[in-house]
C-alpha positions in Angstrom: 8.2 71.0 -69.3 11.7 70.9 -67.5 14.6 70.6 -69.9 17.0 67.7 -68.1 20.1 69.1 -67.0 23.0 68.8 -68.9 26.4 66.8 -68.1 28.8 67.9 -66.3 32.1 69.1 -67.6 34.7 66.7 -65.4 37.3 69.5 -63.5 40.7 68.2 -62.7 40.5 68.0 -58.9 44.1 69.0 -58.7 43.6 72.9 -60.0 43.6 75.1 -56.9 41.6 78.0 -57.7 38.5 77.8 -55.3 39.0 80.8 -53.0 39.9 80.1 -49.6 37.6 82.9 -47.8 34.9 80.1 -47.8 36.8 78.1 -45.4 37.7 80.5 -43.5 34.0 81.7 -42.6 34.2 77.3 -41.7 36.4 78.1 -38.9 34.6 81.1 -37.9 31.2 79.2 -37.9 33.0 76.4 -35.6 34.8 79.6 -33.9 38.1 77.9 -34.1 40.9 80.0 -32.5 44.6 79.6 -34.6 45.7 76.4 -32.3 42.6 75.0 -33.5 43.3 74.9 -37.7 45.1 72.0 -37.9 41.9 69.7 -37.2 40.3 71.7 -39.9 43.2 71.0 -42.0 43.7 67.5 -41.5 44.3 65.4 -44.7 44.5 68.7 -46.8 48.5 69.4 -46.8 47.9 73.1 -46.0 49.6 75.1 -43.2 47.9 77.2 -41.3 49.9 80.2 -42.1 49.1 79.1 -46.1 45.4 78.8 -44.7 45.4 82.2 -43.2 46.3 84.4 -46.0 43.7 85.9 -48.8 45.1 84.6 -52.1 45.4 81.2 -51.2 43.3 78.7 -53.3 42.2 75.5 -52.7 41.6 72.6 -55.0 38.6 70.5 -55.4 39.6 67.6 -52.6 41.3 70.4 -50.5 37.7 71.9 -50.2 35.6 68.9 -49.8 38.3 67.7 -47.1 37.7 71.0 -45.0 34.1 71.0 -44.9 34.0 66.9 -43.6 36.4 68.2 -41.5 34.0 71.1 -40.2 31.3 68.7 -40.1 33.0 66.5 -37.6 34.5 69.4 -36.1 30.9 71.0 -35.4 28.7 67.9 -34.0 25.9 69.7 -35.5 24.1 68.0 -38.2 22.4 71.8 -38.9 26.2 72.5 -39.5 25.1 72.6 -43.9 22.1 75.7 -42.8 24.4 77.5 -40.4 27.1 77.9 -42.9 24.6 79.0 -45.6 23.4 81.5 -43.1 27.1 83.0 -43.3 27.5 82.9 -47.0 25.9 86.6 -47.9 25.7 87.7 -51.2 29.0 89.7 -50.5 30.9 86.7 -49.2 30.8 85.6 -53.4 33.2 88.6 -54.3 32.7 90.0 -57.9 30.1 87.4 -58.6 27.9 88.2 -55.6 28.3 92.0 -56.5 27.0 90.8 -60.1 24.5 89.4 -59.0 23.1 91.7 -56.5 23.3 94.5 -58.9 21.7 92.8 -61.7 18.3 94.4 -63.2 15.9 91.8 -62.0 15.9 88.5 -60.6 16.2 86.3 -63.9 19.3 88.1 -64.4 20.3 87.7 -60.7 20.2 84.0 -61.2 21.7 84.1 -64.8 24.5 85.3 -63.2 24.9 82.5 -60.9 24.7 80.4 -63.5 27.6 81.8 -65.7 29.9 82.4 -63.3 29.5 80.0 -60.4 32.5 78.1 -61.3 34.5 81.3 -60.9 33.8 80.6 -57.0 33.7 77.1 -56.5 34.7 74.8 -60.0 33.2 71.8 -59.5 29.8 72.9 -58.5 27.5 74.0 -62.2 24.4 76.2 -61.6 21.5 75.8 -64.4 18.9 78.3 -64.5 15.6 77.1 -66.5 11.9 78.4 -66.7 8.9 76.6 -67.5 5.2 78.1 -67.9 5.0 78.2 -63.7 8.6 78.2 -62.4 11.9 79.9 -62.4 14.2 76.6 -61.3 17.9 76.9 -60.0 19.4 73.4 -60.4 22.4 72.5 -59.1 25.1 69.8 -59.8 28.8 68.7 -58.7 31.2 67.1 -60.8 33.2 65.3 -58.1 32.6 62.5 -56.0 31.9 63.2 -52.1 30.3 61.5 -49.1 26.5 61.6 -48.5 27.3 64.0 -45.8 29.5 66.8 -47.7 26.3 66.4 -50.1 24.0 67.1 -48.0 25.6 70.1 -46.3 26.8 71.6 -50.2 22.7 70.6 -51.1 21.6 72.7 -48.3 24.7 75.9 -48.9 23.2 76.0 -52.3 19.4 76.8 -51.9 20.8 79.0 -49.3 22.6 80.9 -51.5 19.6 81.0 -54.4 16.7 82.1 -51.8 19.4 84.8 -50.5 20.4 86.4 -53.6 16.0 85.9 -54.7 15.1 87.9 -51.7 17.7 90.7 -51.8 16.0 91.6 -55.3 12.4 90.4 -54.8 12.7 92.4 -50.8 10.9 89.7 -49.3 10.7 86.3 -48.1 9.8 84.0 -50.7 7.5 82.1 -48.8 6.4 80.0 -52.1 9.1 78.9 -53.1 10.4 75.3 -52.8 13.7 73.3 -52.4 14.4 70.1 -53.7 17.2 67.9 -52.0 18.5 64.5 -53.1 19.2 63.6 -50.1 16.5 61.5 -48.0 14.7 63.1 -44.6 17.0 64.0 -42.3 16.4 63.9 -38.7 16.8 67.6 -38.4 14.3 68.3 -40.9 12.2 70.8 -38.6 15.0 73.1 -38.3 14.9 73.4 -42.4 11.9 76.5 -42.1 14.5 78.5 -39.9 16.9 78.8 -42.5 15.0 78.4 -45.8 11.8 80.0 -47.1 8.6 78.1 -48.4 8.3 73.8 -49.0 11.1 71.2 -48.9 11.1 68.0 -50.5 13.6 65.4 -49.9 15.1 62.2 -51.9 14.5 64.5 -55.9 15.3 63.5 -58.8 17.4 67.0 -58.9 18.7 69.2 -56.7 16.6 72.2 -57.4 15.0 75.3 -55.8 11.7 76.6 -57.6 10.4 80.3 -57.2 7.5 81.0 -59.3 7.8 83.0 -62.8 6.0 86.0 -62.7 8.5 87.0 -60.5 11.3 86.0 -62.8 11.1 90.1 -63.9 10.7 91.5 -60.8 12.8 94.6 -61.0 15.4 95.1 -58.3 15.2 98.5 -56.7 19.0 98.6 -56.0 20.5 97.9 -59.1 23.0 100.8 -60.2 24.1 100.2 -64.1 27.8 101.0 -63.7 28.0 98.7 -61.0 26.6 96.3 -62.5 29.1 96.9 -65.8 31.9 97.1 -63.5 31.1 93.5 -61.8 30.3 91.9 -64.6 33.9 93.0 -66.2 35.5 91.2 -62.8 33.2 88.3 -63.4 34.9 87.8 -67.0 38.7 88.7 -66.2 38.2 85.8 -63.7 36.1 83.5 -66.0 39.2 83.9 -68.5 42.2 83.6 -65.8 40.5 80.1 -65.1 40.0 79.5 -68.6 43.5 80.1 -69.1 44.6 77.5 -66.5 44.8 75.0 -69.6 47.5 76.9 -71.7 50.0 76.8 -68.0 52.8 74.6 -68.0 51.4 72.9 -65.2 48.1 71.9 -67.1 50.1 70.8 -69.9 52.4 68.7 -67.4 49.1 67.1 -65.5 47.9 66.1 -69.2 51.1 64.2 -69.9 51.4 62.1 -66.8 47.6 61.2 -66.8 48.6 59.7 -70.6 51.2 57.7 -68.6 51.0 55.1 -66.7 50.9 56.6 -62.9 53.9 57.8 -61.9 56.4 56.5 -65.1 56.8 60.4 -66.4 60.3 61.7 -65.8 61.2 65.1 -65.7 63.6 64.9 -68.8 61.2 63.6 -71.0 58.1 65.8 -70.1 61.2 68.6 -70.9 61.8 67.1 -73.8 57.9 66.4 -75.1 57.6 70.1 -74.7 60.7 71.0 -76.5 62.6 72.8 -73.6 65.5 72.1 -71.5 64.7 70.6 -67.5 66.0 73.9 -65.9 63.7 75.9 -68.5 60.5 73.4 -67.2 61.3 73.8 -63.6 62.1 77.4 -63.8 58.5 77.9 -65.9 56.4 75.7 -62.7 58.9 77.6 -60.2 57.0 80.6 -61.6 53.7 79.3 -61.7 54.4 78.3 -57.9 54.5 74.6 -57.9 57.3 71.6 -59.3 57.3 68.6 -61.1 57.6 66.5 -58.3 54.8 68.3 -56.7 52.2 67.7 -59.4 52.8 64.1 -59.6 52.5 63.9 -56.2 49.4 65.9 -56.1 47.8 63.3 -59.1 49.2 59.7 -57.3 47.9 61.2 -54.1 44.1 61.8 -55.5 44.6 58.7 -57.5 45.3 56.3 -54.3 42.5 58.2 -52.4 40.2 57.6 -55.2 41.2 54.0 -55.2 40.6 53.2 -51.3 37.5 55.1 -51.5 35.8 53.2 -54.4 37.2 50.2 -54.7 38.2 47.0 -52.5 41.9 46.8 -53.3 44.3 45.9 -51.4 46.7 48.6 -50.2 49.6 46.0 -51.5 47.6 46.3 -55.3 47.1 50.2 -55.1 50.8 50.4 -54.2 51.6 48.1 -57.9 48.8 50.0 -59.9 50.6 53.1 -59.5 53.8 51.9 -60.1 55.2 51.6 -56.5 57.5 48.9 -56.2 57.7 48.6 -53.0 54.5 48.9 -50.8 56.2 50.6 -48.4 57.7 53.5 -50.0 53.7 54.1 -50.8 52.7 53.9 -47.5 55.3 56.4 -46.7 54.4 58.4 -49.4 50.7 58.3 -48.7 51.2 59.3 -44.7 53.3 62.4 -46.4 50.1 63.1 -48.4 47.4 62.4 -46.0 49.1 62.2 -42.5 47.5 59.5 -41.6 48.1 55.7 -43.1 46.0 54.1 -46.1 44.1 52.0 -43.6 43.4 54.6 -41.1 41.9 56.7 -44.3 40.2 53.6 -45.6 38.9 53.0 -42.2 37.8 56.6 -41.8 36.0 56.7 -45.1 
């Protein structure tokens, strides 16, 4: 019997550390040229010349912003399979090299499971095994439209049935994907991108490939690769482990104990025992600012608001402390380029 899956660990949305290569590979899907990268960065507060180079990392909305974005951008609703189709095991960096040079395929998925978050930290992987199935379940930890679900739904059993393949050599013709999502109209274009049986509006998102070949050994493994991966896979596991012991974590902790926006920088100086000009000079080196944390937590904080709730933009503006509803709506077209209606209306 299937074990249920387990909860997930809430990630602060406001951690960048999803590599941006994955966005990129968005724009060359939708074959943007540079001109074009502003729509794909619209509502993100990234420049294009931040978007363009290799060590810049994106936090949890950042992401989930670029791929709506894509998704309007495209006009495709197969936009979610054609993007899987780009995401080859190499496009994973050190976890895709894991995984590909892992013994057999349990291992492969194992793997996946561990060090997923490395990649993207608010998706969890779950690898379990009953008498007839290897299953790879899948869950987020951060809310998203129905349509970013979808697309991530159908990334993620393309990613399982292309790292299955590569060690089993074949096409896994019995295996099946579950999706949460109900029937889509495009649902005959699911066989060209994904092996074996679908079936739509689960319980889970899950992909199932039976277990006798759980073991099936992988005729390209190489051991020192595989040592030398998984080392790369655990440097990075602890580097975003460590993010909680930064100055910045430890900054986001205090002004989520206060009420939104109330934290000063002299007393978050003086909570930690250090002067201001020590604090700024320790975020200077960590590459961000006081400033630019709480704006980064009242600006995920008001979006949250007009997404879930019926407030008034007026009452948003007062729960977070803004005395004046227009300095918010200022604040928020900084943020978001756009008004709080106009995102309330887009949403």
């Amino acid at each position: 019997m299937t074990k249920p899956i387990e909860a997930a660990q809430k990630t602060d949305p406001s951690i960048a550390c999803i590599p941006s290569n994955y966005s990129r590979l968005i724009a060359r899907e939708l074959d943007l040229q540079v001109p074009d990268l502003p729509s794909l960065l619209y509502m993100t507060g990234l420049s294009v010349d931040q978007f363009m180079q290799e060590d810049t990392l994106l936090t949890s909305h950042q992401q989930i912003q670029i791929i709506q974005n894509g998704l309007g951008l495209s006009n495709d609703e197969t936009f979610g399979l054609r993007l899987g189709l780009r995401l080859t095991p190499p496009t994973h960096g050190a976890m895709g090299f894991l995984a590909s040079s892992s013994p057999d395929l349990l291992m492969a998925l194992k793997a996946l499971e561990t060090y997923l978050p490395t990649r993207m930290h608010f998706a969890r992987a779950k690898i379990l095994t009953t008498d007839n199935w290897l299953e790879g379940h899948c869950y987020f930890d951060v809310s998203m439209n129905e349509e970013v679900n979808r697309c991530l739904s159908e990334v993620f059993a393309k990613i399982v049935f292309d790292f299955a393949e590569f060690i089993v050599g074949r096409r896994l013709h019995e295996g099946i994907s579950y999706f949460t999502h109900a029937k889509p109209k495009y649902s005959q274009h699911y066989s060209d991108y994904l092996p074996g049986k679908f079936e739509f509006s689960a319980e889970h998102l899950m992909v199932r490939i039976p277990i006798e070949l759980s073991h099936t050994p992988n005729t390209s493994t190489n051991p020192e690769n595989y040592l030398f991966a998984m080392q790369q896979c655990e440097l990075m596991q602890a580097k975003l482990l460590s993010s909680k012991n930064t100055t910045k974590y430890k900054i986001q902790t205090m002004m989520l104990s206060h009420p939104p926006g109330v934290l000063c920088e002299d007393e978050a100086a003086s909570s930690l025992f250090i002067s201001k000009r020590t604090l700024a000079r320790r975020l200077q080196k960590e590459g961000t600012g006081f400033r630019k944390i709480r704006d980064e937590i009242l600006s995920q904080q008001a979006a949250d608001y007009l997404r879930d709730s019926t407030m008034s933009v007026d009452a948003i503006a007062a729960l977070l402390n803004y005395h004046d509803s227009t300095n918010f709506r200022r604040a928020f077209k900084r943020w978001f380029q756009k008004t709080p209606d106009q995102y309330r209306k887009q949403l």
